[in-house]
FIKE-357947 format. One record per atom (N, C-alpha, C): residue number from 1; residue in three letters; x, y, z; atom name; chain. Coordinates in steps of 0.05 Angstrom, whole numbers. Example, Ala and Ser with C-alpha at 12.3 -4.5 7.8 and 13.67 -1.06 7.14 Angstrom:
 num residuo      X      Y      Z atomo cadena
   1     ala    264   -114    156     N      A
   1     ala    246    -90    156    CA      A
   1     ala    264    -66    156     C      A
   2     ser    257    -45    142     N      A
   2     ser    273    -21    143    CA      A
   2     ser    258      1    157     C      A
//
This chain:
 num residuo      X      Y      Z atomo cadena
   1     unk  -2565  -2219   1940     N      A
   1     unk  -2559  -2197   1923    CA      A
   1     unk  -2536  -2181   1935     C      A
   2     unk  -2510  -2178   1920     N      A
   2     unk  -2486  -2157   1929    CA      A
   2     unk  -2501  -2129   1922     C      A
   3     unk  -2482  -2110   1941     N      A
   3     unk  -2487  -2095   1937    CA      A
   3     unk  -2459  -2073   1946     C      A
   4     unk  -2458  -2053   1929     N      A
   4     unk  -2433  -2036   1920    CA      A
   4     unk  -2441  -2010   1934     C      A
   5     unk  -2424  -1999   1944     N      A
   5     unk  -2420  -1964   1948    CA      A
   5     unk  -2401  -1957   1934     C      A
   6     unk  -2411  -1938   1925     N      A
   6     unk  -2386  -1918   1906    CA      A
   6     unk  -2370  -1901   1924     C      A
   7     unk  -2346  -1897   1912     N      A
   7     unk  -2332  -1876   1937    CA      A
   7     unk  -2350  -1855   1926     C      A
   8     unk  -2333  -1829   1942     N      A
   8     unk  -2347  -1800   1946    CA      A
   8     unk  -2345  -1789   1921     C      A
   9     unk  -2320  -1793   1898     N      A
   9     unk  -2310  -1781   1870    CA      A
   9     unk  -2334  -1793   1852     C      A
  10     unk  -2343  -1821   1854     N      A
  10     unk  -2358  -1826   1837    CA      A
  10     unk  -2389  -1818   1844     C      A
  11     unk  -2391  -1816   1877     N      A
  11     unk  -2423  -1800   1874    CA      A
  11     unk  -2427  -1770   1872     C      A
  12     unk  -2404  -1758   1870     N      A
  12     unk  -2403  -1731   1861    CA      A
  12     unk  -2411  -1728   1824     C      A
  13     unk  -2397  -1748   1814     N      A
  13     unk  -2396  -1752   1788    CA      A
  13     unk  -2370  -1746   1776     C      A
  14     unk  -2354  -1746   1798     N      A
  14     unk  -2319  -1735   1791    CA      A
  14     unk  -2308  -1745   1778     C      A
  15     unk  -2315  -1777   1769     N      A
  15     unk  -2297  -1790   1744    CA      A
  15     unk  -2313  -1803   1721     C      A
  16     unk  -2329  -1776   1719     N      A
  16     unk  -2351  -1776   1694    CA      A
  16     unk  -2327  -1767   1677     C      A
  17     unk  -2325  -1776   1644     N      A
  17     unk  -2316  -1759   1618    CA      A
  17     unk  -2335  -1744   1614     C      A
  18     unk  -2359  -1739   1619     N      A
  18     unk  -2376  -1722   1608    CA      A
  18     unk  -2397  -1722   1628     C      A
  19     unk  -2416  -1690   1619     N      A
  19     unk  -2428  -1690   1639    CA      A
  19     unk  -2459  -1700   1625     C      A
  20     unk  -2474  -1702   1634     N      A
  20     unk  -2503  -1715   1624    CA      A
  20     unk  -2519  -1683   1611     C      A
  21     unk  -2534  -1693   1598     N      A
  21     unk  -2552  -1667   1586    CA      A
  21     unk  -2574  -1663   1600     C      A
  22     unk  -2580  -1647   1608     N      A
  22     unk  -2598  -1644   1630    CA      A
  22     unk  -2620  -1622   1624     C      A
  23     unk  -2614  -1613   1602     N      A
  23     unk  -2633  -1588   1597    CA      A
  23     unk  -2664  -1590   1588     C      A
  24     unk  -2671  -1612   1584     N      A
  24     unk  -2696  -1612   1576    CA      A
  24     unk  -2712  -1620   1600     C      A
  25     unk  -2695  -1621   1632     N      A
  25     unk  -2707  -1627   1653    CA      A
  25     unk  -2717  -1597   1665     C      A
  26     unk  -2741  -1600   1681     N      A
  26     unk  -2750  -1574   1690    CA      A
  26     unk  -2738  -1568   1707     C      A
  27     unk  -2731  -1532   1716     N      A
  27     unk  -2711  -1519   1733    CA      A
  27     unk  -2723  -1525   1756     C      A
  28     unk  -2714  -1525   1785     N      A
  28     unk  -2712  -1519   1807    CA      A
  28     unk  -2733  -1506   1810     C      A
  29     unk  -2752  -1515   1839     N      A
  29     unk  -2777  -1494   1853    CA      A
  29     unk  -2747  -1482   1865     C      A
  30     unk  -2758  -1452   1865     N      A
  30     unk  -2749  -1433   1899    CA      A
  30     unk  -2734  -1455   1924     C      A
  31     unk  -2713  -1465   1927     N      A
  31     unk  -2713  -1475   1955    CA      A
  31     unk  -2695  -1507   1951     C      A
  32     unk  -2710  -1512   1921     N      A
  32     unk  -2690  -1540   1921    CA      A
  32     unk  -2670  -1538   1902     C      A
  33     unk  -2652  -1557   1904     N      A
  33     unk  -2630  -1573   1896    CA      A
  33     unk  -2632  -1593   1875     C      A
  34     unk  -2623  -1595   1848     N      A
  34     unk  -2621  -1613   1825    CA      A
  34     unk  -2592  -1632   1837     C      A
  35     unk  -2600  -1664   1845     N      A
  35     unk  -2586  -1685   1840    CA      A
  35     unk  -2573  -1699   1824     C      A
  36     unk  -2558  -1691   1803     N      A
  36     unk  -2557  -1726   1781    CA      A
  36     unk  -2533  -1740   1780     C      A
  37     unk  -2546  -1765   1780     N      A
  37     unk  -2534  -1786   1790    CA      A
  37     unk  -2523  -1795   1753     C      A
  38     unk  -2494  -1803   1753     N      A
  38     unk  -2489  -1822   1730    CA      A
  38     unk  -2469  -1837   1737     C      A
  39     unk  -2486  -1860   1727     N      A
  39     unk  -2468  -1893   1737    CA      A
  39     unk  -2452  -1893   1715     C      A
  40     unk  -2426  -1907   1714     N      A
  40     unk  -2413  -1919   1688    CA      A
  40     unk  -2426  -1946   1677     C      A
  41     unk  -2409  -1946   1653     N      A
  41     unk  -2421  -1972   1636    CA      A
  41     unk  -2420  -1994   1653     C      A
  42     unk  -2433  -2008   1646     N      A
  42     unk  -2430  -2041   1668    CA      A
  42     unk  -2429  -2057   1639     C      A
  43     unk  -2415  -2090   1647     N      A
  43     unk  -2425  -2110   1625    CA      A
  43     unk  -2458  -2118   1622     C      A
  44     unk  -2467  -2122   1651     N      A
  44     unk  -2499  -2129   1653    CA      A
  44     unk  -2505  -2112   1670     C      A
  45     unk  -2518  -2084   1650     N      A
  45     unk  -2534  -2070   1671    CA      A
  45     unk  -2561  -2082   1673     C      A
  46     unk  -2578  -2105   1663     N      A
  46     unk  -2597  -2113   1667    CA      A
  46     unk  -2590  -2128   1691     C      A
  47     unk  -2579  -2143   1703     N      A
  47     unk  -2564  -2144   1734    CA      A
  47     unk  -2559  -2133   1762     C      A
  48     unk  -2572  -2106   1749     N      A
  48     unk  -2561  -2080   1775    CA      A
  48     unk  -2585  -2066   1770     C      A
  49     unk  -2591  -2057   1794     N      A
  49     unk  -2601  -2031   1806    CA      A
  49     unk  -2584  -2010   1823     C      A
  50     unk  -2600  -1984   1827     N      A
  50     unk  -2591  -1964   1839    CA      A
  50     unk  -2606  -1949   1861     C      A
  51     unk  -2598  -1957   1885     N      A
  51     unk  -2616  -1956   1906    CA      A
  51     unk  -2610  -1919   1913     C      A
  52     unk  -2631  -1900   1914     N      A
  52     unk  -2626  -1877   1918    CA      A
  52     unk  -2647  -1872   1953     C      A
  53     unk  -2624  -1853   1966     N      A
  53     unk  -2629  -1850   1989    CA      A
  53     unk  -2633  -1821   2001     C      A
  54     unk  -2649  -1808   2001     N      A
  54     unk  -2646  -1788   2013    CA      A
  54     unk  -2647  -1774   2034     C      A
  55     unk  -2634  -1752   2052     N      A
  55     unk  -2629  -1748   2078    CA      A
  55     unk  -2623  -1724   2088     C      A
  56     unk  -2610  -1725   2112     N      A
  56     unk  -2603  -1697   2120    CA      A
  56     unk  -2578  -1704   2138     C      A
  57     unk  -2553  -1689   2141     N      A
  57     unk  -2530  -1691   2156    CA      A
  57     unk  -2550  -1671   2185     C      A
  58     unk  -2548  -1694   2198     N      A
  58     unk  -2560  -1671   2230    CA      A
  58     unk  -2534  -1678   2248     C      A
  59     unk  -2545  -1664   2277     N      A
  59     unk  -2528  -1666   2303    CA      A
  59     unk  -2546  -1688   2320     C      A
  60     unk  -2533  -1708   2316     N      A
  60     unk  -2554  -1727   2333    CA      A
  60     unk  -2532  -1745   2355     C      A
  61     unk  -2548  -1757   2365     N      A
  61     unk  -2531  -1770   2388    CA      A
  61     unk  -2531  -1801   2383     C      A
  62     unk  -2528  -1809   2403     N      A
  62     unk  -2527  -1839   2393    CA      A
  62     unk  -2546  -1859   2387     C      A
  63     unk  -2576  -1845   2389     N      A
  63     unk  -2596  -1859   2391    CA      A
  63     unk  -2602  -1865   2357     C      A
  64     unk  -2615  -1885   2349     N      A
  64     unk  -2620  -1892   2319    CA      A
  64     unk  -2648  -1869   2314     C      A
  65     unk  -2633  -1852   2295     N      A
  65     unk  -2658  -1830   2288    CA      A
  65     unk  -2666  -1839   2254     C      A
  66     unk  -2688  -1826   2251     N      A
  66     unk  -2703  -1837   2217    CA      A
  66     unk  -2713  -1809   2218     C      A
  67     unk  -2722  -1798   2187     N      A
  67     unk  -2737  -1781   2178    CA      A
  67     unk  -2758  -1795   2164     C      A
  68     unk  -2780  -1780   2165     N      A
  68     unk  -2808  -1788   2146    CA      A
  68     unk  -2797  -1766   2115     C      A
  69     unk  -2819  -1775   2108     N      A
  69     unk  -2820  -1759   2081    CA      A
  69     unk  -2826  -1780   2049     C      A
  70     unk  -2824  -1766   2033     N      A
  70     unk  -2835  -1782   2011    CA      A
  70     unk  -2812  -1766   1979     C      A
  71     unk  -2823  -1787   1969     N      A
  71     unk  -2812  -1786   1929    CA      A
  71     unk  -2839  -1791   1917     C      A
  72     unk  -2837  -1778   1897     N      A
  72     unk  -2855  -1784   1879    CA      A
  72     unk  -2841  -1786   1844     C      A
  73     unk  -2850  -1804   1830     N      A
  73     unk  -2835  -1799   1802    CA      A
  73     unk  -2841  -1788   1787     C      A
  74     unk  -2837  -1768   1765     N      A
  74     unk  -2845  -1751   1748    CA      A
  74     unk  -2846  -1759   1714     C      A
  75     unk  -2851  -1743   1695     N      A
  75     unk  -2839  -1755   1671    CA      A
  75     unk  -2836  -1725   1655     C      A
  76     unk  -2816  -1734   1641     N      A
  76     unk  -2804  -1702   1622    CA      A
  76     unk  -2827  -1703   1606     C      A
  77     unk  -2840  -1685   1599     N      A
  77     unk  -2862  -1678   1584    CA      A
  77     unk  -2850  -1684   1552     C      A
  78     unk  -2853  -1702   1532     N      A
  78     unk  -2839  -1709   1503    CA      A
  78     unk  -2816  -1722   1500     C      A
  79     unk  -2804  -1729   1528     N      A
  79     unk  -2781  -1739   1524    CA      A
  79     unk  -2788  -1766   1534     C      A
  80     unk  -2797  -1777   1552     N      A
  80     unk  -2798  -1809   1570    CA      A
  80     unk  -2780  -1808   1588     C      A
  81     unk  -2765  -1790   1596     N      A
  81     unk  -2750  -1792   1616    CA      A
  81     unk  -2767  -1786   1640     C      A
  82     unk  -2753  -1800   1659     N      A
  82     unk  -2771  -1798   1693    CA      A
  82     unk  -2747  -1779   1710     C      A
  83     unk  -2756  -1763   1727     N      A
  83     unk  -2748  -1758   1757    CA      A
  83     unk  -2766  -1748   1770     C      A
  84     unk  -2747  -1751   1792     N      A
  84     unk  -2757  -1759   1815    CA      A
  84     unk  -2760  -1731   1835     C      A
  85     unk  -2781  -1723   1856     N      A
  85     unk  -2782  -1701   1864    CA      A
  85     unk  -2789  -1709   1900     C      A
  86     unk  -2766  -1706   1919     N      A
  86     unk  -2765  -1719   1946    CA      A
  86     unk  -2779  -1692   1963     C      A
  87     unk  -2798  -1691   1979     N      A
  87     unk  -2810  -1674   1993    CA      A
  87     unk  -2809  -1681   2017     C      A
  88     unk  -2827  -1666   2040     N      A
  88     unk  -2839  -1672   2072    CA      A
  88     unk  -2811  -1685   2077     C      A
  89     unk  -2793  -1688   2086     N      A
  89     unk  -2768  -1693   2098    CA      A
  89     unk  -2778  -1681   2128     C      A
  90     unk  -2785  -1695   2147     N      A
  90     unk  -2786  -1686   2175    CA      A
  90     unk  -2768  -1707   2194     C      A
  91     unk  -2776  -1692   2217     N      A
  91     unk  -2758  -1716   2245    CA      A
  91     unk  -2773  -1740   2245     C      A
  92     unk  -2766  -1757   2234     N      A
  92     unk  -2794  -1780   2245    CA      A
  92     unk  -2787  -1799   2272     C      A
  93     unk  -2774  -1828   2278     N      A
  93     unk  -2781  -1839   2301    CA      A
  93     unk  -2752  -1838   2307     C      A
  94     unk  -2744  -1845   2332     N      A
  94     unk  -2723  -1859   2342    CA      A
  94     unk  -2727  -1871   2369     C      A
  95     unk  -2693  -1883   2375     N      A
  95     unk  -2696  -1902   2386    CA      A
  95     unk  -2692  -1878   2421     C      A
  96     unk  -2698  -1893   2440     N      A
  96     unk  -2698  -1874   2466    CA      A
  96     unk  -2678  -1895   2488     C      A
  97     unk  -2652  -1889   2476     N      A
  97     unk  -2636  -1894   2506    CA      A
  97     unk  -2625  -1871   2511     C      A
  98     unk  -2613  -1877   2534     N      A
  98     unk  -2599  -1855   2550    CA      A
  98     unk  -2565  -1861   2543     C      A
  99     unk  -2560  -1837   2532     N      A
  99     unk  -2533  -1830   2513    CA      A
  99     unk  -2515  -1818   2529     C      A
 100     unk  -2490  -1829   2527     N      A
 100     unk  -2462  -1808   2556    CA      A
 100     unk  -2467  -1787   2535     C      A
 101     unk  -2457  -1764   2565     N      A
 101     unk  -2449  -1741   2550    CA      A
 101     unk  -2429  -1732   2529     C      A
 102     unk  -2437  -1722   2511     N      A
 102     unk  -2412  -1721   2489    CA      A
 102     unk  -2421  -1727   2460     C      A
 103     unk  -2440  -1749   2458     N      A
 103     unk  -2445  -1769   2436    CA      A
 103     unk  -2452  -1756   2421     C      A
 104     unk  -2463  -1733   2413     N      A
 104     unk  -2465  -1717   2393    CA      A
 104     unk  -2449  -1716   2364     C      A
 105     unk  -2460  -1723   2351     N      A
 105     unk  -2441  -1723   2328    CA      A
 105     unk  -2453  -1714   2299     C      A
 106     unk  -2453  -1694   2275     N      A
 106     unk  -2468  -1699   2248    CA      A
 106     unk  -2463  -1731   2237     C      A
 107     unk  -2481  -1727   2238     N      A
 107     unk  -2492  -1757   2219    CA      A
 107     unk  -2508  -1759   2195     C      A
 108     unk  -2505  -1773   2174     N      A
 108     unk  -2530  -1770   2156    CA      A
 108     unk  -2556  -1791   2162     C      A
 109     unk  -2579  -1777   2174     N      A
 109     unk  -2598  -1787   2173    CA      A
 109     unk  -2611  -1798   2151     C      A
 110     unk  -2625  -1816   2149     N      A
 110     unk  -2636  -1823   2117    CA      A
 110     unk  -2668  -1823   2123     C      A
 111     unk  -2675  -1820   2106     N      A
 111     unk  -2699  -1817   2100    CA      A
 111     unk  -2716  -1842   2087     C      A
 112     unk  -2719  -1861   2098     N      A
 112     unk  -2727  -1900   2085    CA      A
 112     unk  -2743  -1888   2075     C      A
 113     unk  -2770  -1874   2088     N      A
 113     unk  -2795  -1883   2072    CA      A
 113     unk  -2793  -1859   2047     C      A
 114     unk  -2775  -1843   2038     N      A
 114     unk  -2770  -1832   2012    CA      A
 114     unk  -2747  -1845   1992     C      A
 115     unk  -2737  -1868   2002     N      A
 115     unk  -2717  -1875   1990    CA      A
 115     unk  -2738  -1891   1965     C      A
 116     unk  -2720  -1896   1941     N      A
 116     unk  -2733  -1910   1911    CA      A
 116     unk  -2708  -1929   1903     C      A
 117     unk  -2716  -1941   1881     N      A
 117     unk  -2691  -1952   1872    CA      A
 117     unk  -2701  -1962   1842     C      A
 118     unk  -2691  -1960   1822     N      A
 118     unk  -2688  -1952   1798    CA      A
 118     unk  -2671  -1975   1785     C      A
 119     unk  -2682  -1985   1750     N      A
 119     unk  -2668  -1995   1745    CA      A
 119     unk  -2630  -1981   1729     C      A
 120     unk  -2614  -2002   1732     N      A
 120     unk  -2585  -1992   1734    CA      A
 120     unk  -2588  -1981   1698     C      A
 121     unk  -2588  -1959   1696     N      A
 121     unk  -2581  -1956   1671    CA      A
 121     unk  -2563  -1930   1663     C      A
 122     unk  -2537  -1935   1647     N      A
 122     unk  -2519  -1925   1649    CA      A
 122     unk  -2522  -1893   1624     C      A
 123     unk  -2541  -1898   1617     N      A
 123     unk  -2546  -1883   1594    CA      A
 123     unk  -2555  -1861   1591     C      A
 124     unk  -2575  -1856   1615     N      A
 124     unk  -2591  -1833   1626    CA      A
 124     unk  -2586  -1835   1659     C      A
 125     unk  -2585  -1806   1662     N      A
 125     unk  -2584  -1793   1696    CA      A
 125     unk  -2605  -1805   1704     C      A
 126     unk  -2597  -1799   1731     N      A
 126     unk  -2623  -1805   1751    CA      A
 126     unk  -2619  -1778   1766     C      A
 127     unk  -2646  -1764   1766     N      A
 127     unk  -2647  -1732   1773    CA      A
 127     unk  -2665  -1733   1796     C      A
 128     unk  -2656  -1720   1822     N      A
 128     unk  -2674  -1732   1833    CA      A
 128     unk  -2673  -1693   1837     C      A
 129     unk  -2695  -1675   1849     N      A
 129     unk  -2702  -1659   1859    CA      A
 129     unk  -2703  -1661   1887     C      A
 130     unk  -2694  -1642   1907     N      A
 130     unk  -2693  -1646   1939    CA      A
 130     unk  -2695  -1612   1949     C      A
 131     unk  -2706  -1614   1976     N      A
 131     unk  -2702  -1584   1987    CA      A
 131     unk  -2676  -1574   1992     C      A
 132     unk  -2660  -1548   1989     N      A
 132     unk  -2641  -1553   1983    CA      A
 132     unk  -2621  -1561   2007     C      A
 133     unk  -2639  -1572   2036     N      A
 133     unk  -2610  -1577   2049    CA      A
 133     unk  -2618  -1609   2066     C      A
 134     unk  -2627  -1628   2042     N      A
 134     unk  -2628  -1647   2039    CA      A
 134     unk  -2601  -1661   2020     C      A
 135     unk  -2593  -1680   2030     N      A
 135     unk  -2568  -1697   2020    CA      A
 135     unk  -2587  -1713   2005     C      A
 136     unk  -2566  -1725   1980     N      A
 136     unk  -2590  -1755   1963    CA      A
 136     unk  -2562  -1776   1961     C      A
 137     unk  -2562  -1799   1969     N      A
 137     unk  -2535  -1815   1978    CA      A
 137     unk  -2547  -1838   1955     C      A
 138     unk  -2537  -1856   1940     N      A
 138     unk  -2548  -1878   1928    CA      A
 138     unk  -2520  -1903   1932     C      A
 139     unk  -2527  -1927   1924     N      A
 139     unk  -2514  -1941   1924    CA      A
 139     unk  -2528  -1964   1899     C      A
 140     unk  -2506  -1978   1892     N      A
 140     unk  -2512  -2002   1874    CA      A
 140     unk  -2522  -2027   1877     C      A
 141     unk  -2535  -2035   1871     N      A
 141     unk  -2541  -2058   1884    CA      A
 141     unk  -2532  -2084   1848     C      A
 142     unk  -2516  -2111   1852     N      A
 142     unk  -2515  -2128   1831    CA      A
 142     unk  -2529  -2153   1835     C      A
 143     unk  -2540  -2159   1827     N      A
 143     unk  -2557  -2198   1828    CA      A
 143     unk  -2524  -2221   1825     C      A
 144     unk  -2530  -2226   1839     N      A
 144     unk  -2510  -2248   1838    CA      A
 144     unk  -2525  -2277   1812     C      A
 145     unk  -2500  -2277   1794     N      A
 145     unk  -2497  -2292   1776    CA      A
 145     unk  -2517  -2319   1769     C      A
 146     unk  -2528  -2336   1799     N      A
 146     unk  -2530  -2361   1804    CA      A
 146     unk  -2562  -2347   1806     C      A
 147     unk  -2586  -2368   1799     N      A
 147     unk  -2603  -2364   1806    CA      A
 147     unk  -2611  -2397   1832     C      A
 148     unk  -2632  -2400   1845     N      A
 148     unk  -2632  -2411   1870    CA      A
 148     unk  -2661  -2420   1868     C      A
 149     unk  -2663  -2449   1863     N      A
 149     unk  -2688  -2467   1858    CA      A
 149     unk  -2695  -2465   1894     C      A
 150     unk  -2722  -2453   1892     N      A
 150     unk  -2738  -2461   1917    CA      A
 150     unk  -2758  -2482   1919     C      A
 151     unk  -2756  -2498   1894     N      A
 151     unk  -2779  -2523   1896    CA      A
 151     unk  -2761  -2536   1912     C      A
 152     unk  -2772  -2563   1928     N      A
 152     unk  -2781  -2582   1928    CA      A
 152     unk  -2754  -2585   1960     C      A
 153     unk  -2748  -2559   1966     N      A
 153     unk  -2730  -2564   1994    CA      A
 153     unk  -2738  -2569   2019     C      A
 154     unk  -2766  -2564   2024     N      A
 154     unk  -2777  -2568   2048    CA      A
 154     unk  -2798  -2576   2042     C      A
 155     unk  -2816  -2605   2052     N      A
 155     unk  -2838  -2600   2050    CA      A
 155     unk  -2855  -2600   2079     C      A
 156     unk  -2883  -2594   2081     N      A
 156     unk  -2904  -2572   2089    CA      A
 156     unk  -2903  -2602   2104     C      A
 157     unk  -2904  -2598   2137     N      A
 157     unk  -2915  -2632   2154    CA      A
 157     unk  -2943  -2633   2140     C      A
 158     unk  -2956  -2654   2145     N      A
 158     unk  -2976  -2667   2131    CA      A
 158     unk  -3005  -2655   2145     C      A
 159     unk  -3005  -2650   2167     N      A
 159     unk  -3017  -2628   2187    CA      A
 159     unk  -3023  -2602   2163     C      A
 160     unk  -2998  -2588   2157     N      A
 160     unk  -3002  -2556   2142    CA      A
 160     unk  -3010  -2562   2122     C      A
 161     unk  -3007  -2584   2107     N      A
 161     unk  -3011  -2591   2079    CA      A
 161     unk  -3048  -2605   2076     C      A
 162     unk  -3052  -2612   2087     N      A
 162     unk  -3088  -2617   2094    CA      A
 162     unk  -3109  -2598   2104     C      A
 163     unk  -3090  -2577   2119     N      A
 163     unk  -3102  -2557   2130    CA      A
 163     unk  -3109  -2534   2102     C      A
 164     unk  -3081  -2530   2098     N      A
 164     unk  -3079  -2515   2072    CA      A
 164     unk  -3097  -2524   2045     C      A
 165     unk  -3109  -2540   2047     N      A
 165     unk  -3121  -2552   2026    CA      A
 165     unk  -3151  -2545   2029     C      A
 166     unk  -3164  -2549   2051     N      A
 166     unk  -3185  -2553   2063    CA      A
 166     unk  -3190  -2519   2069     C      A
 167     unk  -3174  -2503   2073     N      A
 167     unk  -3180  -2471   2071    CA      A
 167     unk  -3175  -2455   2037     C      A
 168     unk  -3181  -2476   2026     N      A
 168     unk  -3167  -2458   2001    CA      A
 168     unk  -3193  -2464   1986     C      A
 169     unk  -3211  -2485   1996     N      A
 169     unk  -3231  -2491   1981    CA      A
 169     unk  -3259  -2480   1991     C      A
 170     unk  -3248  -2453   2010     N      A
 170     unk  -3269  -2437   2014    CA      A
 170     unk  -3266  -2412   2001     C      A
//
């Protein structure tokens, strides 16, 4: 599967002609930030998804850092539209080497286990809700054209294939 990053103009929404309608989505709790994301037309958007990532720019050093946290999906009350509402954003694991002095740098941390991914559809936003000093980063993901027969390329030694037989009939 390829997969696309948009520059910074297109995840702002800077080379939108128009902006998306957004009003029948519910306002902001106290504290968070409204996201929306709009992809342009594709030929096969049944081909693509939209991998959405959410995070935080910290001061970290060189060690591989992660946040915990979670998404949950919503639905517009009469409409069928879904978003998405990202919470618990904390420090979660990293990695523990010993870093030269200096390595400090902002970075955007991501947040995996809140990340979602959505089918590509160019027609409706993707709104995601965040606290407000949470980043939401997405990228594209396209299926490559070819699909890829997995019958009949390897078979099972005669060992796995007797074994496998004889446990399946319990």
């Amino acid at each position: 599967m390829k997969r696309y990053l948009f520059t910074l103009p297109l995840l702002l929404g800077a080379t939108m002609s128009h902006a998306a309608d957004t009003s029948m989505y519910p306002a902001p709790a106290k504290g968070e930030r409204v996201h929306v994301i709009e992809v342009p037309k594709q030929a096969n958007e049944s081909d693509m998804k939209v991998e959405v990532m959410p995070g935080k720019r910290l001061k970290v050093d060189c060690n591989r850092q992660m946040l915990s946290g979670s998404s949950e999906q919503h639905d517009v009350e009469g409409w069928g539209y879904s978003y998405y509402r990202v919470s618990n954003l904390e420090k979660g694991g990293s990695t523990l080497m010993a870093c030269p002095e200096g390595s400090e740098k902002q970075r955007f941390v991501a947040a995996h286990h809140a990340s979602f991914s959505v089918a590509y559809n160019s027609q409706l936003p993707i709104v995601v809700y965040a606290p407000a000093d949470v980043d939401v980063r997405y990228r594209v993901w396209k299926a490559e054209p070819n699909w890829h027969n997995s019958a009949g390329k390897k078979q099972l030694p005669k060992s796995a294939a007797k074994q496998q037989s004889t446990t399946s009939d319990h």
